[in-house]
N, C-alpha and C positions, 0 to 999 in steps of 0.2 A: 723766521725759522718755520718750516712746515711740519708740522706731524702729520705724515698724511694718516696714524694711526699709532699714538706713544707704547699703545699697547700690544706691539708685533712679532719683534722677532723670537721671542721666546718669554718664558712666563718669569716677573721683574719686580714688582709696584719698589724692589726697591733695590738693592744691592747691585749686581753686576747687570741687574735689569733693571737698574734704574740708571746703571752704568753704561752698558754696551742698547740694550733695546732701544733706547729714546735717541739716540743717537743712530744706530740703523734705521730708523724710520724719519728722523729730524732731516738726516744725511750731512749731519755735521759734527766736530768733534774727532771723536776715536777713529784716527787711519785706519786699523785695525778693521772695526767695526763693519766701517763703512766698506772698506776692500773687499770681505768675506761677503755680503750682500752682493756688490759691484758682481765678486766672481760668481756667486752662485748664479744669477738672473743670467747672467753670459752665458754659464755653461747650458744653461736651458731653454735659450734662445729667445724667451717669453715676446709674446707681441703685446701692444698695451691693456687688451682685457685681460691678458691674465698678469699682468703687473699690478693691476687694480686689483684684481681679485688675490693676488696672492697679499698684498699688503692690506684690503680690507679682512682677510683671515688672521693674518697675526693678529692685527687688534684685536679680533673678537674671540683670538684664544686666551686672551691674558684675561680677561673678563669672565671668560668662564669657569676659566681653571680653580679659581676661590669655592664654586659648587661641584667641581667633578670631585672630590675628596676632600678628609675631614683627617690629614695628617697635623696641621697647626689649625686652633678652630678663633675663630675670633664670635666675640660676643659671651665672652666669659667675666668675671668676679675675679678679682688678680692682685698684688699688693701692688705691680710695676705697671705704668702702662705707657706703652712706647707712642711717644705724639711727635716724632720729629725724624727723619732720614737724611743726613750730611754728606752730600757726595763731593769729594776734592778730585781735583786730578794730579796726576802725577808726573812731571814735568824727567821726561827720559834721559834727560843728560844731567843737569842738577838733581834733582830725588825732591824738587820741593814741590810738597804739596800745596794747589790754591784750592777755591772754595770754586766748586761747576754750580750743582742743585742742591736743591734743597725740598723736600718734600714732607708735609703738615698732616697730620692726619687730626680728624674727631672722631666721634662715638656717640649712640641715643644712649639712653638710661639702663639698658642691657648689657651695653659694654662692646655691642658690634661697628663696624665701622660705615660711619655714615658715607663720611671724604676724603678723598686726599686732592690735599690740594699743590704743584709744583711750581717752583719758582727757579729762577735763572740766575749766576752772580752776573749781574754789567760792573767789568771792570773801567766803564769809559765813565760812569756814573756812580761805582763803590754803593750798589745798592742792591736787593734783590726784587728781581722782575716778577710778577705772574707769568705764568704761560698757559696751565692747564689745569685742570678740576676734575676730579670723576666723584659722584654722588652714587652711593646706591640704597635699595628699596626692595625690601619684605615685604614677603605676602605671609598670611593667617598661619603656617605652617615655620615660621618662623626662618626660612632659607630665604636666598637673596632672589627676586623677582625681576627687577630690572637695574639696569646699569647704565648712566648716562656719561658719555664721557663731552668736554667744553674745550675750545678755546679763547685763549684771553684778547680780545683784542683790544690792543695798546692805543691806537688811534681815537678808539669811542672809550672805551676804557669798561667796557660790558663783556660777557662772556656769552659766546655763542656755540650753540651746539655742533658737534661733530658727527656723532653715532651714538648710539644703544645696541643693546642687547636685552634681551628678556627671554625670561628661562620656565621649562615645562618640567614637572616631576608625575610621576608613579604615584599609588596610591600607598607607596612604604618611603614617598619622600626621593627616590631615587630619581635625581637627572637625566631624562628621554631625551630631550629636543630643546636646543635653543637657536634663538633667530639672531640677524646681525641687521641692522637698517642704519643705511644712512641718511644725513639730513637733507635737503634740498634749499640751499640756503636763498634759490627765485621764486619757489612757490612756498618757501615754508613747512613744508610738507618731509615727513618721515616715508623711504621708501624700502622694503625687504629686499635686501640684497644677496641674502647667504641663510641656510639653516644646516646644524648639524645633529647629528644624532651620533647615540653613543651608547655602547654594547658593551658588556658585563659576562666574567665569567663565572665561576661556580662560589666562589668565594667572594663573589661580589666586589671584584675591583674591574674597573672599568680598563680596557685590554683595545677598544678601536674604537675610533672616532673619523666618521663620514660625512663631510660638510659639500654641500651641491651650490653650485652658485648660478646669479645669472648681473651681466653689467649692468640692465636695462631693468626698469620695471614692467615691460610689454617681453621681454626675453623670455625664452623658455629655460628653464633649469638643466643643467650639468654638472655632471660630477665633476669636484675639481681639490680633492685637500683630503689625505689620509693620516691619520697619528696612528704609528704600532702603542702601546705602551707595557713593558718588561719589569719584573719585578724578582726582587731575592728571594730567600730563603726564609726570612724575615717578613717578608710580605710589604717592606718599604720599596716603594720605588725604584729602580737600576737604570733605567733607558726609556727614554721617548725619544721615537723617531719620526720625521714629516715627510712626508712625500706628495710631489705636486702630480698632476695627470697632464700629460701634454696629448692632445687632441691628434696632431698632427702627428704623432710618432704611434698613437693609442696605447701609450704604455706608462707606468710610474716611475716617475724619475725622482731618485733621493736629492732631501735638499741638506737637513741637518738632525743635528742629534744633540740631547741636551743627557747626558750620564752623570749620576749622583754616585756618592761615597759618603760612610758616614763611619761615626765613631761607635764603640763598644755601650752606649749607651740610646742609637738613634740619633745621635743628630748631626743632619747634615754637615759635613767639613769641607767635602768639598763640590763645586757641580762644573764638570765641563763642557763644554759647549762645542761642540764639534760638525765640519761640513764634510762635507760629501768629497772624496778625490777617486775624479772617474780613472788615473793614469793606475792610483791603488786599487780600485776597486773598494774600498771601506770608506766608514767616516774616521775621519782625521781630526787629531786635537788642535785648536783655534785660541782658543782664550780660556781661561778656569776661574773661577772664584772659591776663595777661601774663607770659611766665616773661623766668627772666634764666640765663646759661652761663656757667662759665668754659672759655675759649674754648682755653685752652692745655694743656686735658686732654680727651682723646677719649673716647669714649663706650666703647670696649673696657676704659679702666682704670676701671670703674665697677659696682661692684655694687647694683642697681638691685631693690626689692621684685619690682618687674612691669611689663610696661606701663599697665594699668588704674587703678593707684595714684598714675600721676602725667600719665600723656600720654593716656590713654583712648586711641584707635586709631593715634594720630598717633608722630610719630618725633623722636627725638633720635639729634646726632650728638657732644655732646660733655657734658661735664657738668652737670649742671641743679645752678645755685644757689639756687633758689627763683621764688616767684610773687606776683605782686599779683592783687587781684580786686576789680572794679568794676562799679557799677548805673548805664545808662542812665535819668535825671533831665530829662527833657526833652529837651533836645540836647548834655549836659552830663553827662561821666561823671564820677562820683563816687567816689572810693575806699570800699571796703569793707572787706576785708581782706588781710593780706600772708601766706605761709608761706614758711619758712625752711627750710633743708634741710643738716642735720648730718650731717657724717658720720663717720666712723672708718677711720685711715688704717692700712693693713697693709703688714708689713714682708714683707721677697724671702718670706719662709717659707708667707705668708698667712695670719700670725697677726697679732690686731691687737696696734698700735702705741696705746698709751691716751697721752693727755695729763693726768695725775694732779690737775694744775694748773688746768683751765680750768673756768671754772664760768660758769652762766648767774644774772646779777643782774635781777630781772622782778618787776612791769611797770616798765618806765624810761622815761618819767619814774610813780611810784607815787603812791597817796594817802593813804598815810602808812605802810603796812608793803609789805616786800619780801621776794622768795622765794630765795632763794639752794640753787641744784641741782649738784653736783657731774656733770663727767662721767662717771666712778665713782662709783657710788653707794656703794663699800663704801673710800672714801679718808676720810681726817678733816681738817680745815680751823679755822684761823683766820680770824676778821674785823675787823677795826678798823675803825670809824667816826669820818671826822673831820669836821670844820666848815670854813669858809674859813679862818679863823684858823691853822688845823694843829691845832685841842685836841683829844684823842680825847675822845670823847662815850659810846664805848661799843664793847665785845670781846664776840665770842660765840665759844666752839668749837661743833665738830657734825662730825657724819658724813652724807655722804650728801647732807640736806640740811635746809632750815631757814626758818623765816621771821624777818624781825625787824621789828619796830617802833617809826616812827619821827615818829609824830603827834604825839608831845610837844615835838619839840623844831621852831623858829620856823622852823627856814633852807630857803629855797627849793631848797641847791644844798649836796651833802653831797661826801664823797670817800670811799671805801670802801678796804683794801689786804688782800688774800684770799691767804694758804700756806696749799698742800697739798702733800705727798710733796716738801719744798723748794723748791716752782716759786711765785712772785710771781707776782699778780697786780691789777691797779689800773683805777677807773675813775672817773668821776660817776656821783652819784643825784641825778635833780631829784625835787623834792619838791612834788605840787601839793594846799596846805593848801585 
C-alpha cells in the first residue's frame, strides 16, 4: 500500500479523513474516494511534477492545519481522553460493517498529542497491521514545531521516515510560514520541497494560504496551491476552498471544497466534501460526514489529539462520539463507513482510570473467526462460547488479545461471556456462514 502522503486530501487524522483521505492518497479502498481524485487530476490534465506536487501539498496541509486554528485545542486537563479511532467499512449491499483502521493516539504530561499511530485490519491474517506513525514536537512557546510523519515497513519491521513539516510563528504566536521536506531515502538526507504562508484578516482568522513549490532541490520555486478560507456569522468556519495553478493554461483551476454545518451549540454535525464540476460551473457534493456528541459533557472535560485529526478547521463544543461517512449515488446517499471513538476516563489525579474488563468483540456480526482486543493490552481474560442451547462450545484464555474461530460450527447466532481483572462481560456473535 503506498501513501505517497496519508495526510492529503483534505484535513482527517480521523473520521471521514481517516475514512476517504488515506485512501485517496493509498489509492485503495473507497471507489468513491479514489474516482473523485482519478476525476479531478483528469480534469486538470496535471503532468507528473504537479502530481507530485499536488500530493506532496495534501499531506502538508493536514499537518498544518492542527496550528492554523485553535477551534478543538489539544493539550488540555480533561476527565475523557480519547486514545483510539475505529474505522469499519461498510459493505453497500449487505449494511455490514467490518473493522478497515484503526488509529492510537498518546499524550506527554500536558495532555497534547505526541502520536498517532495507524494500523490496518489483514483479514487473510485476523490481525491488525502497522502502517503509519506521525510524532509531533513543541517548541518553548508551547505550539507544535515539527511534525514527522513514518512508514512501517513490514519486511524490516522498522519504520522509516516519509516527510516533515516544521512551522514559523509571529511574535503573538500566530502561524507565518511553514515548510514541507521530503525524505531522501538514497542519501538519507531531508530535502524542502514546499513552503506556505498564510494571511490573516482583521479579526485574525486566517482567510489565504499560498504554498510555492519546487520538484527538485536545485529547482527554482513556483507558485503552485491556494486555499480561500470563508467563515459565518459565528466566526466558525463555512468553506475552504483549493485551487491548484496550472502553468500552461496560467490560470487557477478549482480542485475541491470541504463546507461545514454545525449545530445550535457549535459543533460540527456535519462536513461535506465536495469537487469541482467544470459542465456546473460550482463545487458539487461528493461525499459528507456526519458526527454524533454526547451532549452532557463539554468539550473542556475532553482531551482531544488536535483539531486536524478529527474536525479539520471546524469546532466542537461538546464530546464527539464518533462519525459516519457517506458517498453521493445519484440523489441517494449511501453509507460508507462509520468511526468510533474510545476513550479513557481519568480520575481527579489525571491518571487514567483503565476498565480491566471491557473488550472489543469484531467484526459483529463475523464470517466465521472473531478478534477479541482487551482494553489493556497487558490484562489476561477468559472466553466462553456458547450456542442458543447454553452448551459451551469452547474456552480460550489470552492476554491482550486473540482471535478465534468459529466456521465450524452451523449456528448463526453464538453468546460469548468474557473475565478480566474480575469484571464480567457478555454479548451476541452473529455468525454469517
Amino acid at each position: 500500500m503506498n501513501r505517497y502522503s496519508i495526510k492529503q486530501l483534505i484535513v482527517i487524522g480521523l473520521s471521514f479523513f481517516l475514512m476517504t483521505v488515506p485512501v485517496l492518497v493509498k489509492g485503495q479502498g473507497h471507489s468513491a474516494s479514489s474516482g473523485l481524485l482519478s476525476e479531478q487530476l483528469h480534469l486538470l490534465q496535471p503532468d507528473g511534477k504537479q502530481i507530485k506536487m499536488m500530493k506532496a501539498f495534501l499531506a502538508h496541509n493536514l499537518a498544518v492545519s492542527p496550528v492554523r486554528q485553535n477551534a478543538v485545542k489539544s493539550g488540555s486537563t480533561g476527565k475523557f481522553r480519547l486514545d483510539e479511532v475505529l474505522q469499519e467499512a461498510i459493505d453497500s449491499v449487505s449494511g455490514i460493517a467490518k473493522p478497515e483502521y484503526k488509529v492510537t493516539y498518546t499524550y506527554d504530561s500536558l495532555g497534547r498529542m505526541q502520536s498517532q499511530t495507524e494500523r490496518e485490519w489483514s483479514g487473510s491474517s485476523e490481525q491488525w497491521l502497522l502502517i503509519y506513525k506521525d510524532e509531533l514536537y513543541y517548541g518553548a512557546h508551547g505550539k507544535i514545531s515539527k511534525y514527522i510523519d513514518y512508514n512501517y515497513d513490514q519486511g524490516r519491521e522498522v519504520w522509516v521516515p516519509s516527510y516533515k513539516s516544521d512551522y514559523a510563528y509571529d511574535t503573538d504566536g500566530v502561524l507565518r510560514m511553514s515548510g514541507y521536506y521530503e525524505f531522501d531515502q538514497a542519501d538519507q538526507t531531508w530535502w524542502l520541497g514546499m513552503n506556505s504562508l498564510y494571511y490573516y484578516n482583521d479579526q485574525g482568522q486566517n482567510v489565504l494560504g499560498m504554498t510555492y513549490v519546487r520538484n527538485n532541490p536545485d529547482d527554482d520555486w513556483e507558485v503552485g496551491i491556494k486555499q480561500n478560507l470563508f467563515y459565518n456569522e459565528a466566526g466558525l468556519p463555512a468553506r475552504d476552498q483549493t485551487y491548484f495553478w496550472i502553468p500552461g493554461l496560467s490560470e487557477w483551476s478549482a480542485f475541491w471544497e470541504l463546507a461545514y454545518q454545525y449545530d445550535e451549540y457549535g459543533n460540527l454535525t456535519r462536513r461535506m466534501i465536495n469537487s469541482w464540476s467544470s459542465s456546473e460551473g460550482s463545487f458539487m457534493p461528493r461525499l459528507k460526514e456526519e458526527f454524533t456528541y454526547d451532549y452532557t459533557c463539554e468539550i473542556a472535560s475532553v482531551i482531544l489529539p488536535g483539531p486536524s485529526w478529527l474536525s479539520g478547521s471546524a469546532s466542537m463544543a461538546h464530546k464527539p462520539t464518533g462519525s459516519s461517512g457517506y458517498e453521493l449515488n445519484g440523489t441517494n446517499w449511501v453509507p460508507e463507513s462509520r468511526n468510533t471513538y474510545i476513550y479513557s476516563e481519568m480520575s481527579s489525579t489525571g491518571s487514567l482510570t483503565l476498565k480491566p474488563g471491557r473488550a472489543k468483540v469484531f467484526p459483529n456480526p463475523a464470517p466465521g473467526i472473531i478478534g477479541v482486543e482487551l482494553e489493556n493490552a497487558g490484562n489476561t481474560a477468559t472466553i466462553d462460547i456458547f450456542d442458543v442451547a447454553g452448551r459451551k462450545i469452547l474456552s480460550a484464555k489470552f492476554t491482550g488479545s486473540t482471535s478465534i474461530d468459529l466456521t465450524d460450527h452451523p449456528e448463526n447466532v453464538l453468546f460469548y461471556v468474557l473475565i478480566s481483572e474480575g469484571i464480567k462481560q457478555s454479548g451476541k456473535i452473529f455468525i454469517n456462514h
